[in-house]
N, C-alpha and C positions, 0 to 999 in steps of 0.2 A: 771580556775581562775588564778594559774600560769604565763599563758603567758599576759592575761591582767594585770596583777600587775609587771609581769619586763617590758613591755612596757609604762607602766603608768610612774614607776619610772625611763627607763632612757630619758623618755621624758621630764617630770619634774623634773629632775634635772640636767641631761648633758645640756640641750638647756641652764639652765643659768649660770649652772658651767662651761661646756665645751663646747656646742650648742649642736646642732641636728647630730653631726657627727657619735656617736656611732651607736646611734637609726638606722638613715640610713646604715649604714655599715654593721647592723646586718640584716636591714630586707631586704634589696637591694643590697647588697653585692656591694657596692662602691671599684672601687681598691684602692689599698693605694696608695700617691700619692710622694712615696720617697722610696726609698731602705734603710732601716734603719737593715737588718738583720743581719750585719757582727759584731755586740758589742752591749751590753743594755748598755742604756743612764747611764752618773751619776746622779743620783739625784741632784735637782736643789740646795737643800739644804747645799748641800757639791761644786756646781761650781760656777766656776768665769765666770760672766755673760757677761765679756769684753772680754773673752777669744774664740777662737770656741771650740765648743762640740766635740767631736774627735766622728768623725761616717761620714757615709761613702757619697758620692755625690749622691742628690738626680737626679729625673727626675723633669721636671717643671712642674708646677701649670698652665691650664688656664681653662679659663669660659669670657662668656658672662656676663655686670653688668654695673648700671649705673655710671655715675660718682655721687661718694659721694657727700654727702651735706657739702656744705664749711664752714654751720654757726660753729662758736667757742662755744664750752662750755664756762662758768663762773666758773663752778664747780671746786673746787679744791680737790681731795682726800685729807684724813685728814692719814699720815704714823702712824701706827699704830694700827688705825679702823680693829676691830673684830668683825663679823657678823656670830651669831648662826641660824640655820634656823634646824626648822622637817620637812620632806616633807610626804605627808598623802593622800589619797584618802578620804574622808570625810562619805563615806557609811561601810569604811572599820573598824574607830573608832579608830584608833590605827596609832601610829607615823612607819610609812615605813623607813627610814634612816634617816642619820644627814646629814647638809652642813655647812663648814663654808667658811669663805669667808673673805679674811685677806689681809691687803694694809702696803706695807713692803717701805721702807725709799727710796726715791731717789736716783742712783746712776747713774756711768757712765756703758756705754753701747756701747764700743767702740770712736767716737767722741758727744756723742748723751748722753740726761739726760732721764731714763728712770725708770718709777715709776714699781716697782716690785709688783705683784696680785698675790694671790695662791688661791685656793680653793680645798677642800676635802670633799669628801663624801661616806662614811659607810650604807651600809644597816644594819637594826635593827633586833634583831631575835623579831619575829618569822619567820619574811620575808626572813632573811640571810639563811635561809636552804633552800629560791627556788632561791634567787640571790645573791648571795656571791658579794659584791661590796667595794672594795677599792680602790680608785682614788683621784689621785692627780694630779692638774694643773696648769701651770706657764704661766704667762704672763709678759714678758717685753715690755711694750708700752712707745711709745714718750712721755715725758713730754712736749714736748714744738710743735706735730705736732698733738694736737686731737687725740691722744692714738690711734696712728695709729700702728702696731704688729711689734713691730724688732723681737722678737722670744719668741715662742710659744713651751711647753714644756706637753705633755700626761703621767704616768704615773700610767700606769691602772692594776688592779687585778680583774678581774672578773670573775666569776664561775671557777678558777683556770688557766683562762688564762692570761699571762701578757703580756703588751706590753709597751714599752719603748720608744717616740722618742723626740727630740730635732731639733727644724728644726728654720732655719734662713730665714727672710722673708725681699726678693729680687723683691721690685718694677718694677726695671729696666731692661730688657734683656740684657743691659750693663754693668751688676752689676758681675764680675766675683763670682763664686761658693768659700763659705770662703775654705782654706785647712781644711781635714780633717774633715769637717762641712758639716749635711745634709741644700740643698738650698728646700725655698719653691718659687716659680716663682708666682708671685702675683698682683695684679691690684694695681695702686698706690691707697692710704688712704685705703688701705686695713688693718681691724682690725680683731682680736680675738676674742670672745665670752667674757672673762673679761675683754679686753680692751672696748668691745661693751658696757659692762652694766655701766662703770664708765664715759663714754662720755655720754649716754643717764641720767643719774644721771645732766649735767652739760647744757642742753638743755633749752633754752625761749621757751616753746612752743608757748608760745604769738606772737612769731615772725619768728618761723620753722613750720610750716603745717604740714610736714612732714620730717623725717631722711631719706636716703638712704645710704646706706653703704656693699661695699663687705664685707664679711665676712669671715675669712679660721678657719675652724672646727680642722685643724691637720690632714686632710685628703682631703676633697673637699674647692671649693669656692662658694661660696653663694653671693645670693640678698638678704641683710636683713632690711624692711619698717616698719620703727615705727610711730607712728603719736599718738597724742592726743586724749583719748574716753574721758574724762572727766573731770576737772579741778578740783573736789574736791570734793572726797565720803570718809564716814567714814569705816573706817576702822580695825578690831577688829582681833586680834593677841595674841599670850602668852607673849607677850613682853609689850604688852598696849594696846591701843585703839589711833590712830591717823587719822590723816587727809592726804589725798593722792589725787596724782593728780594720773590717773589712764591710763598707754600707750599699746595701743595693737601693737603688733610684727607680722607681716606676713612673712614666709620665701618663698623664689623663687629658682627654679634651673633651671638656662637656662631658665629663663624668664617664667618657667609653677611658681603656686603656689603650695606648697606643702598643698594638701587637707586634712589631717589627721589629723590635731591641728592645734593652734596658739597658740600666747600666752597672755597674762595680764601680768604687769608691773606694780606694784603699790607704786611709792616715794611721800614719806613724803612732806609737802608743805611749811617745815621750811627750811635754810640755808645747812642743812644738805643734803638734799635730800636722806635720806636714803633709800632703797630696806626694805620693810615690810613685805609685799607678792608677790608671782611671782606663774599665774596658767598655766598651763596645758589645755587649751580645747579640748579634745579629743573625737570619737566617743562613747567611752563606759564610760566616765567618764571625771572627771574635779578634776586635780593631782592640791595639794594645796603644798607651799614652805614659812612655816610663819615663820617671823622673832622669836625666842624664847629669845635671850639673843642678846646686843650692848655693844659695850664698846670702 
């Protein structure tokens, strides 16, 4: 039981905190894909995000992926929005960890305006004595290019392992490595995991069939296909009972799909578009992420 409840949970909640990159790293042993050993990161919370991270030069980023979808979100983030979520396997009866999920003020970002994303998430005891889990993650995305990833920030505590990096996300092979700053080598409109969820928040699906979009985990690059399952199911949560449009996620690597899960998507069908639920479908179960408190 063990090993099906930490893969439950870091599927259901890294893939929409920080994707699918732990999960795989742990079961498939993905390399890392930057040299990040020579200093831990500062916390995002104490750096200056126009500044480079002082850490060391990475190795590049590449992968096979299509070209992203060019449609523009409408959606605006609202700087501020506080999003509570329990993440639960529903046979287990009991709340597995917390996530929250927090949209921090506009700022500069070198020559670029770039909306700040955090997210965090704690395992709950009685679960913390089989996965010790404290994570934290940063997202600086384009305001003004489809929240596509300037830099992308991991810091993780898990079952006493930590890991620390800060990587800067370099479209162009022409793009010289910042000083002092780890480079990630990236496909252009290449996004993050929370720059992913606040684009797919800002989507007509009336007039996108479907998203395509690289994705970089903080480790690999991904193909990540969202499309529309359903325009409007009800929806029941500790937060309320709403109305959702409902978007399933498929991941790809190097063109295979990843057969183990996917995922559900479920925003709200008002202005807001908010994240309610987000599940898990996995072989041995179906990991739920229900919105519990907004604000």
């Amino acid at each position: 039981m063990g090993k099906k409840i930490a893969l439950t949970l870091s599927l259901c909640i890294l893939v929409f905190a920080a994707g699918a990159g732990f999960y795989f790293y742990k079961s498939r042993r993905v390399p890392v894909a930057f040299d990040n050993s020579s200093r831990p990161s500062e916390p995002s919370s104490r750096a200056n995000p126009s500044e480079p991270p002082a850490t060391s030069p990475a190795s590049g980023v590449t992968a096979k992926s299509p070209v992203p979808s060019s449609a523009a979100p409408s959606f605006v983030p609202r700087a501020g929005e506080s999003l509570e979520f329990a993440a639960n396997v529903p046979k287990l009866n009991s709340t597995i960890a917390n996530l929250k999920l927090l949209v921090g003020a506009k700022q500069s970002f070198g020559d670029k305006n770039a909306w700040h994303f955090q997210a965090f998430a704690h395992t709950e005891n009685p679960y913390r004595m089989i996965f010790e889990l404290d994570d934290q993650f940063d997202s600086y995305s384009d305001a003004g290019n489809g929240m596509t990833s300037l830099q992308y920030e991991m810091h993780l505590s898990e079952r006493g392992e930590k890991v620390d990096s800060v990587q800067r996300m370099l479209p162009s092979s022409r793009d010289p490595a910042p000083a002092d700053a780890s480079a990630a080598r990236v496909l252009p409109g290449t996004r993050d995991p929370l720059g992913l969820l606040q684009y797919l928040r800002g989507v007509d699906w009336s007039k996108t069939p479907e998203v395509r979009s690289p994705v970089y985990d903080g480790r690999k690059l991904y193909d990540v296909r969202a499309l529309q399952a359903a325009k409007s199911v009800s929806v029941s949560v500790p937060a309320g009972n709403f109305t959702a449009e409902k978007i399933e996620i498929h991941v790809f690597d190097n063109g295979t799909e990843m057969k183990d899960a996917h995922f559900l998507l479920y925003l709200t069908n008002d202005s807001a578009r908010t994240p309610v639920l987000m599940e898990a479908v996995l072989p041995v179960a179906t990991a739920r992420v229900e919105l519990t408190k907004l604000k």
